[in-house]
C-alpha positions as CSV (number, residue, x, y, z in Angstrom):
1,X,97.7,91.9,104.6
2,X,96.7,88.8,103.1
3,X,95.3,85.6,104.7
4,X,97.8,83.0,105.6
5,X,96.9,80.1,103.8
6,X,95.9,77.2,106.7
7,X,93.2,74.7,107.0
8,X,92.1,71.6,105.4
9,X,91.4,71.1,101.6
10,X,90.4,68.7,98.9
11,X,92.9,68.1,96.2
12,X,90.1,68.6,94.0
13,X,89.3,65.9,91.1
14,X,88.7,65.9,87.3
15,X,85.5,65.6,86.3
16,X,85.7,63.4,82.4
17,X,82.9,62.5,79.8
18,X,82.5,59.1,79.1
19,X,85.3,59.1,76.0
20,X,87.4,61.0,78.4
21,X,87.5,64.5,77.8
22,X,87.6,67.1,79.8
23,X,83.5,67.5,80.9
24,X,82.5,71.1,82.8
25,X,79.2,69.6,83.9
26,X,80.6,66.6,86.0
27,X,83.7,69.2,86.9
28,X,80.7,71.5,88.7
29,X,79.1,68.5,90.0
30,X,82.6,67.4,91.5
31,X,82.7,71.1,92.7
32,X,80.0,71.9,94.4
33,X,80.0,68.4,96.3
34,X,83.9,69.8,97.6
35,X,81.8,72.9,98.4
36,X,79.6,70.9,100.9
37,X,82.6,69.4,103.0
38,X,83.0,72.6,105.4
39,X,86.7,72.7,104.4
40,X,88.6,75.9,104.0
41,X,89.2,75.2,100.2
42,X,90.0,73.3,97.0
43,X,93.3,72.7,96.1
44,X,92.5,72.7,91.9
45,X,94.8,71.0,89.1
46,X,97.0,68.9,91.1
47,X,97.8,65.0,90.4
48,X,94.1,64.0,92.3
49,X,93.0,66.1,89.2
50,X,95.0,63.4,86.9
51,X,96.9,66.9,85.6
52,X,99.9,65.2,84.6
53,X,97.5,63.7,82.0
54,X,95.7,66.9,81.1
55,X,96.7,69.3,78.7
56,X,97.2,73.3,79.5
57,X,93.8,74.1,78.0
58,X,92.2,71.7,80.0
59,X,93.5,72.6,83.3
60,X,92.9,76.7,82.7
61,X,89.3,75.8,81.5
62,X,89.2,73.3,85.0
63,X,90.5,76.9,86.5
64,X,87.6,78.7,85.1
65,X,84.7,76.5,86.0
66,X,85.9,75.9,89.6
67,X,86.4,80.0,90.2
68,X,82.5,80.4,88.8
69,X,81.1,77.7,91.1
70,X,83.6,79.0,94.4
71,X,82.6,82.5,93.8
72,X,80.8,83.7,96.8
73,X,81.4,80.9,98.6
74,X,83.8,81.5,100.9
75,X,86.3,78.9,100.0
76,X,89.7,79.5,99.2
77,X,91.0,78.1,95.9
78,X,94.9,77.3,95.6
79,X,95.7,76.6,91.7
80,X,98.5,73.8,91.1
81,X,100.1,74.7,88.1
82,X,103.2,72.6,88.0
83,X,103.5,71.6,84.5
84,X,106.4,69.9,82.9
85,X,107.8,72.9,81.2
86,X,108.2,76.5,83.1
87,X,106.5,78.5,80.1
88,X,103.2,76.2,80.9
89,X,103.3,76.5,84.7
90,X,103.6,80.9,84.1
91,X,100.3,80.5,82.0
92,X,98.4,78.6,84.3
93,X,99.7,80.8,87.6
94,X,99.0,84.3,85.5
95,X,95.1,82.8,84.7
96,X,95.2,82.4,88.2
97,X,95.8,85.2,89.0
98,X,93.5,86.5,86.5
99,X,90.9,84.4,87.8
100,X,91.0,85.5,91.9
101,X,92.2,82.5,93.3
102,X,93.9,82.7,96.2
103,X,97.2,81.1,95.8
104,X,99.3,79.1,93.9
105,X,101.2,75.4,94.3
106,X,103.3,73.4,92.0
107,X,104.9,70.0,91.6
108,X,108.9,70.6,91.2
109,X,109.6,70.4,87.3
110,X,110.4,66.1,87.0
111,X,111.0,65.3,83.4
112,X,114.2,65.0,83.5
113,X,116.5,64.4,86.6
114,X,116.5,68.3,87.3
115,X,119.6,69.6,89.6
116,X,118.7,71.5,93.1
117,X,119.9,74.4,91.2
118,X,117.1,73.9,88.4
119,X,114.5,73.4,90.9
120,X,115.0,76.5,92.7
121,X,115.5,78.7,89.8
122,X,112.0,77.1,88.5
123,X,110.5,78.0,91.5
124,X,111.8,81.7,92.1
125,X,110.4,82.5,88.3
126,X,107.3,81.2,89.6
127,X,107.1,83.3,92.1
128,X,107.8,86.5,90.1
129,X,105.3,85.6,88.0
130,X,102.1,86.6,89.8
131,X,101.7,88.2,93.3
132,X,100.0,84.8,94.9
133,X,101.9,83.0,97.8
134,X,103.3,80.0,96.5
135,X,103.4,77.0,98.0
136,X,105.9,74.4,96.9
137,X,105.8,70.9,97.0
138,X,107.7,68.1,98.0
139,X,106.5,64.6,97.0
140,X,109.1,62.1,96.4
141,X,106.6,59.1,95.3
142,X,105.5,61.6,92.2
143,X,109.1,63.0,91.1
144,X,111.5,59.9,91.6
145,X,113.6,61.6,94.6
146,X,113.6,64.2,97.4
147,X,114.7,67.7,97.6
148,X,117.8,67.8,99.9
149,X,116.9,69.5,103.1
150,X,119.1,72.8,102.8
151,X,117.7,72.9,98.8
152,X,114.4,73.2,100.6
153,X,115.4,75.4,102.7
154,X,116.4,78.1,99.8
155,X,113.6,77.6,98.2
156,X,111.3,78.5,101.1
157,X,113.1,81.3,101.4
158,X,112.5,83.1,98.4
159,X,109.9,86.3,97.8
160,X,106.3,85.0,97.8
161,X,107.1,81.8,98.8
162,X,104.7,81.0,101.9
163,X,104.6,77.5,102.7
164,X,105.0,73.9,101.5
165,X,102.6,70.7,100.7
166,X,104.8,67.9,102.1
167,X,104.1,64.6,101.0
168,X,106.7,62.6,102.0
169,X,106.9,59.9,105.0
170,X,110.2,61.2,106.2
171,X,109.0,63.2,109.1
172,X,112.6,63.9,110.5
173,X,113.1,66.3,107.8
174,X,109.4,67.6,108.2
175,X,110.4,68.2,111.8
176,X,113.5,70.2,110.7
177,X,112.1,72.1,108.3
178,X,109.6,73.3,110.8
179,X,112.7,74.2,113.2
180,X,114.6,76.3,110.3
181,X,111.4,77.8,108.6
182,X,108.6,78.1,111.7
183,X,107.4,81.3,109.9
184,X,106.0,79.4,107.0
185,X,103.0,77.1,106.2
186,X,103.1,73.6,106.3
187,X,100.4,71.3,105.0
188,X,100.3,67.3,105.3
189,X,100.0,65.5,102.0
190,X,99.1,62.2,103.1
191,X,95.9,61.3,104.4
192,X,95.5,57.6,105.9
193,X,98.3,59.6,108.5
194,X,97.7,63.2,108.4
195,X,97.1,62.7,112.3
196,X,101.0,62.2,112.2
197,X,101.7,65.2,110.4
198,X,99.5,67.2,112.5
199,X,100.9,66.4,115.9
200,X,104.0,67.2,114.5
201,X,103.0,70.8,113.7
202,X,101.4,70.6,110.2
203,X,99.0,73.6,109.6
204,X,96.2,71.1,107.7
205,X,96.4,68.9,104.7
206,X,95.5,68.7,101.1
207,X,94.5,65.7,100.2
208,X,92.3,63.3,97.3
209,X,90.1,61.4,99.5
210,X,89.1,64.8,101.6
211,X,86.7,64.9,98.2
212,X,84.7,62.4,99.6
213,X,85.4,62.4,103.2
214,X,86.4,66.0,103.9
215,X,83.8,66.4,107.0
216,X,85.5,63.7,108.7
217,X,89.4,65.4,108.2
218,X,87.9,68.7,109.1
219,X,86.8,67.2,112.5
220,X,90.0,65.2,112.5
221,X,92.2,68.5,112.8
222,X,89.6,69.9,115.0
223,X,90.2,66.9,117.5
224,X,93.7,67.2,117.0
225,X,93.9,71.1,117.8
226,X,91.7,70.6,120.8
227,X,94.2,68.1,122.2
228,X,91.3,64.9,121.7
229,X,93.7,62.5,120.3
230,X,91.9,59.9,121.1
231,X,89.2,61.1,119.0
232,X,91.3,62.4,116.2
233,X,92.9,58.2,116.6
234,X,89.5,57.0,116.1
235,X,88.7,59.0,112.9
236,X,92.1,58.8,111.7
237,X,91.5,55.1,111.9
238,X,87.9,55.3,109.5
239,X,90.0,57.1,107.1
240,X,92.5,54.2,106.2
241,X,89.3,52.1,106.3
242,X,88.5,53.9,103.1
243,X,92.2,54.6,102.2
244,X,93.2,50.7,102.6
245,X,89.8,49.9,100.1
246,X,90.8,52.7,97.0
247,X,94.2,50.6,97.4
248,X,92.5,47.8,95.7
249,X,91.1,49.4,93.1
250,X,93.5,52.2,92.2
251,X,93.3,55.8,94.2
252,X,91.9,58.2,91.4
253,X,89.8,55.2,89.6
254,X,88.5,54.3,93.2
255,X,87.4,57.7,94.1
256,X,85.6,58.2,90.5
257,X,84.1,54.5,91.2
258,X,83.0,55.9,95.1
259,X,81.3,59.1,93.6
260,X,80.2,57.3,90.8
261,X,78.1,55.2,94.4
262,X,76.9,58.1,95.7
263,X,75.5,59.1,92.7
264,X,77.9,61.3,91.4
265,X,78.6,61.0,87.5
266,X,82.3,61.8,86.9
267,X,84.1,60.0,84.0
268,X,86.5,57.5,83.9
269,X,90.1,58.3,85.0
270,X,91.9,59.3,81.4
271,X,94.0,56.3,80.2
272,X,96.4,54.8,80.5
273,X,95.2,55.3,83.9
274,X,92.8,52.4,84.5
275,X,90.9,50.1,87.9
276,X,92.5,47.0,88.6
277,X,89.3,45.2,88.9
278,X,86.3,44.8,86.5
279,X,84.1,47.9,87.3
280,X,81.0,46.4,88.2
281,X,83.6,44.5,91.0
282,X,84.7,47.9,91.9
283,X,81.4,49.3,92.4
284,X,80.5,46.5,94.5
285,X,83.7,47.2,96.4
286,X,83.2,51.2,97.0
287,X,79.7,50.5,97.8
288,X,80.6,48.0,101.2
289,X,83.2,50.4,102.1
290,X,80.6,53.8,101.7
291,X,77.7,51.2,103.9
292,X,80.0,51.0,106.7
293,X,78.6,51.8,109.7
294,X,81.7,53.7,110.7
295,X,82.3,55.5,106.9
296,X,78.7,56.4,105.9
297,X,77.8,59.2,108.6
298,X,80.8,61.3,107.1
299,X,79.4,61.2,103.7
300,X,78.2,64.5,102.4
C-alpha cells in the first residue's frame, strides 16, 4: 500500500543561466537548498517553476536532475506535468514514472475556455496514464475560472485520483469538498494564509515561498496540529512579512532576487516575465526583508 501523500512541500523553482536557459547547476543548487528545509517533499515543474514558460524538454530534463539530487534523501517528489496539450502532460507523467517520483499533479488544461466535460476527460487520461496518485488542481487566478463544485467532485472521484492542491480563496467550497470527499488529500495552495486552510482541515500546503522559508511552514503546521494557534498566528504572520515584500517586486522575480541574497545564483525569471523595480532596488529590498529580526532565524 502506498503512502498517502500529506505534509508540507516547496513548489520547487527553476534554476536559469544568465541568457535564460534552462541551467542544471543552479537547478541542483535550488535543489538541494529545498532539501535542507525539513519538508516532506518538492512539488517539481509547477507555475513557481515558471513551467508555463518552459518547454517539454526543459521540464523532463528539470525532472531528471531533481530525481538524482532527491535520491536517497528521503523526500517525496510530486511531478506537475499540466501542460497545455494532453499528449505533452502523458510524456512528462510516463518520465515520471520512469524516473520514481512519487506522484503526479496538474494544472487543468486552460488554453481555451475548456468545458467541465473537457476537464474531466483530460484528467481521467491522466490518470490511466501511469500508476502515480494524481493530484488535481484547482487554481482560479492561473486558469481564468473555477471548477464548479460537483465537476470537482467527479473528477476526485476517478481511479488514481488521490487528492487536490486547492488554491483558491473560496473556502466554502473547500469546506464542502472536504464533507463530500473526506477520503481524499487536500493541500493549501496559498501561503500568506495556509493557517486558514489548515484549520479548516487541509492536509499541508505546496507552496513558492516554502523554497525559502520552508522551516518556518513546517513548524507552522506543526503548531497548527498541536492545537498552538497562537503560535501557528505568530508565524503565519512572519510569512506575509515576506509574502507582502515579493508583492513589490513580482513573486517568482522576488524569490530569484531573495536567493540571489542569500547567495544563491539562480537566473533571471525567463521573459516576458520581468521585476518591477530596477534590480539593484530589488536586492536592496529582499535583503531588509531577509535581516529582519523576525524573518532571518527561519533562513536555511
Amino acid at each position: 500500500m502506498t503512502e498517502r501523500m500529506t505534509g508540507m512541500y516547496a513548489a520547487l523553482m527553476t534554476g536559469l543561466d544568465d541568457a535564460g536557459e534552462f541551467d542544471e547547476a543552479r537547478q541542483r543548487d535550488l535543489t538541494a537548498y529545498g532539501l535542507k528545509q525539513g519538508l516532506k517533499g518538492l512539488y517539481v515543474g509547477g507555475s513557481s517553476g515558471e513551467s508555463g514558460l518552459l518547454g517539454v524538454d526543459e521540464l523532463a530534463a528539470q525532472q531528471d536532475v531533481v530525481a538524482d539530487c532527491a535520491r536517497d534523501s528521503g523526500a517525496r517528489l510530486i511531478a506537475h506535468v499540466g501542460m497545455p496539450n494532453l499528449r505533452d502532460s502523458i510524456r512528462l507523467a510516463e518520465r515520471a514514472a520512469d524516473l520514481g517520483y512519487h506522484g503526479l499533479s496538474a494544472l487543468p488544461p486552460h488554453s481555451y475556455p475548456f468545458g467541465d466535460d473537457e476537464i474531466e476527460g483530460y484528467y481521467r487520461a491522466l490518470a490511466q496514464a501511469t500508476d502515480l496518485p494524481l493530484i488535481v488542481y484547482e487554481v482560479p487566478v492561473r486558469t481564468g475560472r473555477p471548477i464548479p463544485l460537483d465537476a470537482l467532485v467527479r473528477i476526485l472521484d476517478l481511479p488514481n485520483v488521490e487528492g487536490i492542491k486547492f488554491t483558491s480563496t473560496d473556502l466554502f467550497k473547500f469546506s464542502m469538498l472536504r464533507r463530500r470527499r473526506p477520503d481524499i488529500s487536500y493541500f493549501f495552495g496559498f501561503d500568506e494564509i495556509y493557517l486558514t486552510g489548515g484549520v479548516l482541515g487541509a492536509d499541508g500546503g505546496i507552496g513558492t515561498t516554502y523554497n525559502i522559508l520552508g522551516k518556518l511552514y513546517v513548524a507552522l503546521d506543526a503548531a497548527l496540529r498541536g492545537g498552538d494557534l497562537a503560535r501557528a498566528q505568530e508565524l503565519q504572520d512572519v510569512s506575509q512579512i515576506f509574502v507582502e515584500a515579493l508583492l513589490e517586486t513580482g513573486v517568482l522575480p522576488g524569490m530569484k532576487v531573495a536567493f540571489r541574497v542569500l547567495g544563491i545564483e539562480c537566473g533571471p525569471t525567463r521573459a516576458p516575465m520581468a521585476l518591477r523595480m530596477s534590480r539593484d532596488a530589488a536586492e536592496a529590498h529582499m535583503r531588509a526583508v531577509l535581516d529582519r529580526p523576525e524573518v532571518a532565524p527561519w533562513l536555511a
